[in-house]
C-alpha positions as CSV (number, residue, x, y, z in Angstrom):
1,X,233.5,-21.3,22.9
2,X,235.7,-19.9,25.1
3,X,238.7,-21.1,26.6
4,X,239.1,-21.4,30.6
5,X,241.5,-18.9,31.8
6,X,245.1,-21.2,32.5
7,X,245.4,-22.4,36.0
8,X,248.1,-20.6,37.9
9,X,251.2,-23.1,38.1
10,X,251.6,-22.0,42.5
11,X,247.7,-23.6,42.7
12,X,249.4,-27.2,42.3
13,X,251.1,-27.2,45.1
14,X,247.8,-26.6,47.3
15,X,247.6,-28.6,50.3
16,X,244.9,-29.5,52.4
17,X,245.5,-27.9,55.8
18,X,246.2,-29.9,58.8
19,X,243.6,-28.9,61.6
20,X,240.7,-26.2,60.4
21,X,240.3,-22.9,62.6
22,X,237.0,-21.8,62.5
23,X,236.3,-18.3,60.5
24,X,234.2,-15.4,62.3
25,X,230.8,-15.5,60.3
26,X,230.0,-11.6,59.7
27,X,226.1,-11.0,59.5
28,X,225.8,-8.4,56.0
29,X,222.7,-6.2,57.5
30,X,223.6,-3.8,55.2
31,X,220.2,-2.0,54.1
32,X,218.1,-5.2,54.7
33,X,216.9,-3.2,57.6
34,X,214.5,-1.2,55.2
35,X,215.5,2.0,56.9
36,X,213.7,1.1,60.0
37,X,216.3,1.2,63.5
38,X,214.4,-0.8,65.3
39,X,214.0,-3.6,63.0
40,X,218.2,-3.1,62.7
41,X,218.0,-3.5,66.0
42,X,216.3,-7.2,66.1
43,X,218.5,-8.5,63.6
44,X,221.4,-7.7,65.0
45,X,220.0,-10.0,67.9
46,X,219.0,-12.8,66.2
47,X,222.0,-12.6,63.7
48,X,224.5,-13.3,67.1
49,X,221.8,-16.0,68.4
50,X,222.0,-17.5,64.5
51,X,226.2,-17.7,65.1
52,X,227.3,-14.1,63.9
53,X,230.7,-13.0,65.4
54,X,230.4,-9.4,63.6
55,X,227.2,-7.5,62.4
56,X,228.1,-5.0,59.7
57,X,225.7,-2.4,58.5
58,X,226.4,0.3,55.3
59,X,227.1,3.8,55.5
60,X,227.1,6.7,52.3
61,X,226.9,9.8,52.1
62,X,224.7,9.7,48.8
63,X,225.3,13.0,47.5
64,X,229.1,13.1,47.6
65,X,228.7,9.4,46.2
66,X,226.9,10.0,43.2
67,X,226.5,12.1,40.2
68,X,223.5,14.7,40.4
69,X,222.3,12.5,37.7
70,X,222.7,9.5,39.4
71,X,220.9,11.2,42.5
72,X,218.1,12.0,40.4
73,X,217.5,9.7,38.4
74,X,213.9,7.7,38.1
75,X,213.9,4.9,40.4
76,X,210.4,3.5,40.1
77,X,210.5,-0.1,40.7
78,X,208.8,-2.6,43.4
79,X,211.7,-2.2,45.4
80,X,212.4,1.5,45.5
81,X,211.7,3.5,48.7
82,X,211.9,6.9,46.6
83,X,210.8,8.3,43.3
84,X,214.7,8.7,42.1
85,X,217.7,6.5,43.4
86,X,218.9,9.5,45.6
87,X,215.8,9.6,47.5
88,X,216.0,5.7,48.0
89,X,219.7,5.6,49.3
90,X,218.4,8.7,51.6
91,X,215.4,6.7,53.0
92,X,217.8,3.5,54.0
93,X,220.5,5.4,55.2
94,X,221.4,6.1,59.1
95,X,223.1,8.8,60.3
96,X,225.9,8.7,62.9
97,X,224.3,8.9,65.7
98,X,221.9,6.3,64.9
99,X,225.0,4.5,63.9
100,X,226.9,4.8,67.4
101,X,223.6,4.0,69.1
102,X,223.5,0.8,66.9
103,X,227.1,0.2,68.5
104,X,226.2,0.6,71.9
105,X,223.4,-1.7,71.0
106,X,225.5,-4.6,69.6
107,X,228.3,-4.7,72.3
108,X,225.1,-5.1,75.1
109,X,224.5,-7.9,73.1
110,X,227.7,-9.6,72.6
111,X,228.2,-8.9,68.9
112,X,230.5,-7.0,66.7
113,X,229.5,-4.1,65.1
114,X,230.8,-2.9,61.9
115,X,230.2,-1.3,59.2
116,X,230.9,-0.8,54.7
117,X,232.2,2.8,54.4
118,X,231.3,4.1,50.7
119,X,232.8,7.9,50.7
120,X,235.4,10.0,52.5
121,X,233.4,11.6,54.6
122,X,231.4,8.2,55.7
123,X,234.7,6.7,55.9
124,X,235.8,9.8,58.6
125,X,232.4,9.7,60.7
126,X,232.8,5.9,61.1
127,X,236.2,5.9,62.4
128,X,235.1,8.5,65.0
129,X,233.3,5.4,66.2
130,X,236.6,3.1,66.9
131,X,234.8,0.0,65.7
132,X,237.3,-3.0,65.7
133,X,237.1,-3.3,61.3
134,X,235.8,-1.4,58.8
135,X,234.5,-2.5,55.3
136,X,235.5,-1.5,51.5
137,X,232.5,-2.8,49.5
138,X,234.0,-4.3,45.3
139,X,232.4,-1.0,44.6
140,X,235.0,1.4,46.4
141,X,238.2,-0.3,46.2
142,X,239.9,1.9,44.2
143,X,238.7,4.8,46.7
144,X,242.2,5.6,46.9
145,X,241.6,9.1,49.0
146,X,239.0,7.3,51.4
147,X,241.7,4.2,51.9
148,X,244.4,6.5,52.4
149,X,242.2,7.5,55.0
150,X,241.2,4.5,56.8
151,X,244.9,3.9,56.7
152,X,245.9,7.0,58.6
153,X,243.0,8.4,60.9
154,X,241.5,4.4,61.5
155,X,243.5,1.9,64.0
156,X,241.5,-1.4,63.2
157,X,241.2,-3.6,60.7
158,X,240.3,-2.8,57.0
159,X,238.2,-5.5,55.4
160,X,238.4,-4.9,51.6
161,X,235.9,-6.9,48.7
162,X,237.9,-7.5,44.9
163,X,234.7,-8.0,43.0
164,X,234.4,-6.4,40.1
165,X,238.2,-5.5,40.2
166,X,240.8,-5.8,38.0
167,X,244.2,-6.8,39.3
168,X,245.7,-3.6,38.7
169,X,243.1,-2.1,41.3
170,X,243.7,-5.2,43.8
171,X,247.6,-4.4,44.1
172,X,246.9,-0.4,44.2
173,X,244.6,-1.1,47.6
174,X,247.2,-3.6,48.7
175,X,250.3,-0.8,47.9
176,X,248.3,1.7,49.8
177,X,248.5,-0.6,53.2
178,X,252.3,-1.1,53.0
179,X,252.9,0.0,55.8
180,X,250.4,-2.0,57.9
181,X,249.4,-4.9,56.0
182,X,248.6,-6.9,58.9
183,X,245.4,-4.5,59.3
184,X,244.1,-5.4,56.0
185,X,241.5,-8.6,55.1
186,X,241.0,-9.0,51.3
187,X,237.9,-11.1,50.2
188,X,237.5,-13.0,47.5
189,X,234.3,-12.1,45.7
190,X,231.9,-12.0,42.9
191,X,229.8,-8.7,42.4
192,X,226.5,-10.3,41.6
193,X,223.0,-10.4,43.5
194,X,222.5,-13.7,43.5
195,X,225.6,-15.4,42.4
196,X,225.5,-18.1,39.7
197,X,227.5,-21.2,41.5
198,X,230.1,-21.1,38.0
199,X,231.1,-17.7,38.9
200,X,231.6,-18.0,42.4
201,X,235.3,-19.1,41.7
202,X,236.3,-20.4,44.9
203,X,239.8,-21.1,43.8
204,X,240.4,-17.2,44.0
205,X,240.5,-17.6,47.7
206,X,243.8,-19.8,47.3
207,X,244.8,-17.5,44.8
208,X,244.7,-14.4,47.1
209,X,246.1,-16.5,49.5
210,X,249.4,-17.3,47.7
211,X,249.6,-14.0,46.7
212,X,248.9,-11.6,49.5
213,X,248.8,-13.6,52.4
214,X,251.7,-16.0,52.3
215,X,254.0,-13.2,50.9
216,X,252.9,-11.0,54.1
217,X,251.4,-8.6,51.8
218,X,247.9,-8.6,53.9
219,X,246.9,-9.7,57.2
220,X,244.3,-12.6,56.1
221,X,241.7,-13.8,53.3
222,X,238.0,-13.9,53.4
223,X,235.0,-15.3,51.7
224,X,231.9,-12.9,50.8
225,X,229.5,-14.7,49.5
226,X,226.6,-13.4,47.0
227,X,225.4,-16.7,46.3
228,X,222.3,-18.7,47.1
229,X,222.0,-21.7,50.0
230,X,225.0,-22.9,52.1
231,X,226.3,-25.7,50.1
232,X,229.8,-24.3,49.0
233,X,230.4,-22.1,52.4
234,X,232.1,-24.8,54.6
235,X,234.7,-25.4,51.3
236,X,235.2,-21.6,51.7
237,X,236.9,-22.7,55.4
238,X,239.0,-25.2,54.2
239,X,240.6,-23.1,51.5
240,X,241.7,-20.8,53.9
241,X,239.4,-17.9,54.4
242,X,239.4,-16.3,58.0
243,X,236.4,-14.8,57.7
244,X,233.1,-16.0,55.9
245,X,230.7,-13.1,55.0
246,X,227.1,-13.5,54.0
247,X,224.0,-11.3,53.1
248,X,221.4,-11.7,56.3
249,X,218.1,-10.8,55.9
250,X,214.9,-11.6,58.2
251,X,212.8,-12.6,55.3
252,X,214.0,-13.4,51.5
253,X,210.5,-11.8,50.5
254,X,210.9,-8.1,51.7
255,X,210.7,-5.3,50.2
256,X,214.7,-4.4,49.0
257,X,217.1,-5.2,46.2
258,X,219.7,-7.2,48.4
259,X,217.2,-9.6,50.3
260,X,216.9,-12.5,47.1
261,X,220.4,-13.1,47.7
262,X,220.8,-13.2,51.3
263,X,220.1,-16.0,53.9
264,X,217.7,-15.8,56.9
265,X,217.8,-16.8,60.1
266,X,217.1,-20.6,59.6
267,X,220.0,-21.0,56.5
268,X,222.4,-18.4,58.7
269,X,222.5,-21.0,61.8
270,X,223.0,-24.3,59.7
271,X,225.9,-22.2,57.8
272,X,227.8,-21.5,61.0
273,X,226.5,-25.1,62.4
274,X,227.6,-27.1,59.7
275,X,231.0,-24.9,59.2
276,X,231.7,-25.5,63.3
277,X,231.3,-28.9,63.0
278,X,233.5,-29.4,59.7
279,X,235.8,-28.7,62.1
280,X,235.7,-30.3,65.0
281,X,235.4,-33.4,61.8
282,X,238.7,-32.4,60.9
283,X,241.1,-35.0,62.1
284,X,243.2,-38.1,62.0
285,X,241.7,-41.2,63.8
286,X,243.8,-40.4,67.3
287,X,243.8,-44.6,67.6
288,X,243.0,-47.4,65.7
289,X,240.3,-48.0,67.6
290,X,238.0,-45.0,68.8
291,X,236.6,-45.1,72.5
292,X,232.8,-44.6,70.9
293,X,233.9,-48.0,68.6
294,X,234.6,-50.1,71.7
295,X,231.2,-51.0,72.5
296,X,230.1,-51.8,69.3
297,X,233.1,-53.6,68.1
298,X,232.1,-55.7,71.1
299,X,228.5,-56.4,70.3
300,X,229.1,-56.5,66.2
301,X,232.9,-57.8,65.3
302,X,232.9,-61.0,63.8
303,X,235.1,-63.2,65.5
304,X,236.7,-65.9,63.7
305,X,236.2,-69.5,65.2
């Protein structure tokens, strides 16, 4: 059997927080779009009309990302859109001009566009773009050349997942933003499509918090979420995260390898429903007795004879 990893000793002194600022919900398109812009295009829409603050696609350059024998390897499976993985990543991906067009598209709509950067030369061809953040997906994190980038040729915010990363690797990215830590978002994550709920390890957030945040060390925490339903979201917000970040998809039973663990419309609205109203639930009576109670403690109070 093995032993639970020790608690750290600074998560004792975690307190609940006083009133509850509501996180921006950002809408993971990603390749759920199956390659087709005009289906991008509608869920973008009804991501904002589901509560999404920020849309956020993906963006690679697959051959400077992968191996020729990565590139070419068989990739013959019900939810390939190519006989080898490079001709898969080619089919989903957008170039930049379909990208800025996307943009334009979003802001006429009243939602953020943004997008995961995967390679230098993605990571250059998005800033051109001057979106407010940009994303590091787990995967890229120790991109070192392509966040020294973002750092020096970007001017918004770098949003940066620590799945699959070891702690060596999350102060590396931190010590390359030195210089401008407010700009950076680190999100507690776990690199899995879907998620078991006992390796979702919410705590992280107040880890990162009391390590990067409160020391000044980055600009904020967020929550990306791989797992399934909307049950452990809302505890995401009172932890602390900023931001809450979760796989969208128009239908759960496309054709894709991301959709099984994403959320459609329907379990997207509830998420950023039930979160809003966590905290406008978030107080202290503000009198012993509550206008709404007046009425009925005057039709129902016992009264003592």
């Amino acid at each position: 059997m093995v032993s639970p990893a020790p608690v750290p000793s600074s998560l004792n002194s975690f307190a609940l927080p006083g009133s509850l600022p509501i996180p921006k919900f950002i809408a993971e398109i990603g390749c759920n779009h199956r390659g087709d812009v005009e289906t991008a295009k509608q869920m973008m829409v009804v991501a904002k009309t589901c509560g999404a603050d920020v849309v956020k696609f993906q963006k690679r350059h697959s051959r400077e990302l992968l191996t020729p024998e990565q590139y070419n390897a068989p990739y013959e499976n019900i939810n390939s859109y190519g006989k080898t993985y490079g001709e898969h990543r080619e089919f989903l991906e957008f170039d930049l001009e379909t990208h800025a067009k996307l943009k334009s598209y979003a802001e006429e709509h009243g939602v953020e566009y943004s997008t995961s950067v995967w390679d230098l030369t993605s990571a250059r061809e998005l800033t051109s773009l001057k979106p407010g953040l940009l994303k590091v997906p787990s995967a890229c994190n120790n991109h070192v050349a392509m966040l020294k980038v973002l750092r020096d040729e970007f001017e918004g915010e770098v949003h940066i997942s620590v799945g699959m990363s070891t702690e060596e690797e999350i102060e590396t990215a931190v010590e390359v933003f030195q210089s401008c830590p407010h700009r950076v978002v680190l999100y507690s994550c776990t690199s899995g499509y879907p998620v078991p709920f006992d390796d979702v390890c919410l705590l992280e957030i107040v880890r990162l918090i009391q390590k990067y945040k409160n020391t000044g060390r980055v600009g904020a925490i967020g929550f990306s979420g791989h797992h399934n339903g909307i049950a452990i979201d809302s505890i995401a917000t009172v932890l602390g995260a900023s931001f809450i970040e979760r796989h969208f998809t128009l239908d759960r039973a496309w054709k894709g390898s991301d959709h099984s663990a994403s959320l459609e419309p329907s379990g997207f609205s509830r998420l950023t429903r039930d979160i809003k109203h966590l905290g406008q639930a978030w107080t202290f009576r503000s009198a012993e007795l509550l206008p709404i109670e007046l009425p009925q403690r005057e039709k129902l109070k016992f009264r003592p004879r």
